[in-house]
C-alpha positions in Angstrom: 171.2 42.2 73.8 171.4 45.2 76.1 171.4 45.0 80.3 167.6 44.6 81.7 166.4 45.0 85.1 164.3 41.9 86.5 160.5 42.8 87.0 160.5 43.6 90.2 163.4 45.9 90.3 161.4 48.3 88.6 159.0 50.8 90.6 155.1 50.8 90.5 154.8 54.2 89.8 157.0 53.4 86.7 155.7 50.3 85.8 151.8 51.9 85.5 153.5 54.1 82.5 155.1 51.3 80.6 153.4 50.5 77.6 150.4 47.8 77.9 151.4 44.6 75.7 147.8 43.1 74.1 146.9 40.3 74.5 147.2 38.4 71.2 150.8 39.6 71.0 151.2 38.3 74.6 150.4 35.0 73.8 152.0 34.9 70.0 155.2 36.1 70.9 155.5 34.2 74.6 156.1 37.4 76.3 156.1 36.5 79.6 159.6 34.4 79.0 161.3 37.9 77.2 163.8 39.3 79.8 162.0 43.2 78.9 158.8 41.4 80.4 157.7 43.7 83.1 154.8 41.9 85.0 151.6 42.7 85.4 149.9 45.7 86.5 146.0 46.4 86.7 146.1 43.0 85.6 147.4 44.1 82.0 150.7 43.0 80.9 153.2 45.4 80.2 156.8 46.0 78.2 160.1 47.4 78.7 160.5 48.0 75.3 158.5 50.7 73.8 157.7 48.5 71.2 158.3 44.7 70.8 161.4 43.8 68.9 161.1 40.1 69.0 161.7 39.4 65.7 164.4 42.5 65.4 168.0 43.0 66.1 167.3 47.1 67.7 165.5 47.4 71.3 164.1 50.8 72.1 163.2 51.3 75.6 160.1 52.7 77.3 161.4 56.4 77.6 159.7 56.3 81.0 162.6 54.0 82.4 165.0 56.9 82.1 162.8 58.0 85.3 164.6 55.4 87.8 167.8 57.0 87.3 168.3 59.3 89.9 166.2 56.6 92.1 169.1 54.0 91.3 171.9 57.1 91.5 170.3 57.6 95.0 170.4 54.3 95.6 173.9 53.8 95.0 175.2 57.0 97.4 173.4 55.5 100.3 175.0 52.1 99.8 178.6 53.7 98.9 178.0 55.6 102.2 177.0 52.6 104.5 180.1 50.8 102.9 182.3 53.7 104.0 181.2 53.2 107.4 181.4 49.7 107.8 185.0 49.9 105.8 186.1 52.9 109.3 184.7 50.3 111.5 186.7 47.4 110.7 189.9 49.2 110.3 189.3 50.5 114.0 189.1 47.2 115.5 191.5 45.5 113.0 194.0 48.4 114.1 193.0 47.7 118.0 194.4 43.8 117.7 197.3 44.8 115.3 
């Protein structure tokens, strides 16, 4: 099994373009306890996957996914910078009581 992000990780924007899961195979296949569940949106489920691979070994993702890549890489700069700061801050006033 590869990584997934939980439901709500995943933008809007992104998750109106993941494919909609019908709702036969909804119900036959419990989709709504697979980790590639995505939630609802427009009140239709939708998928991770860009097709189900319950009864597979392979996943193939949703090649829309690849979109919240620079959105995470963004992400990840801002929260390496505030660490930065906070890192300069506490070595100032760990260096004023040394």
């Amino acid at each position: 099994m590869k990584p997934y992000l939980k439901a709500e990780e995943i933008t809007r924007e992104i998750k109106e373009k993941l494919p909609v899961i019908d709702e036969e195979t909804f119900r036959e296949h419990y989709c709504s306890e697979c980790l590639y569940y995505a939630g609802r949106i427009d009140k239709k489920p939708r998928c991770m996957q860009r097709q189900c691979s319950w009864d597979q070994e392979e996943e193939h993702f949703a090649p829309v996914l690849r979109r919240m890549i620079p959105i995470l890489d963004e992400e990840c700069m801002q929260a390496e910078e505030r660490y930065i700061d906070a890192k300069r801050r506490r070595d100032a006033v760990q260096e004023m009581f040394a």
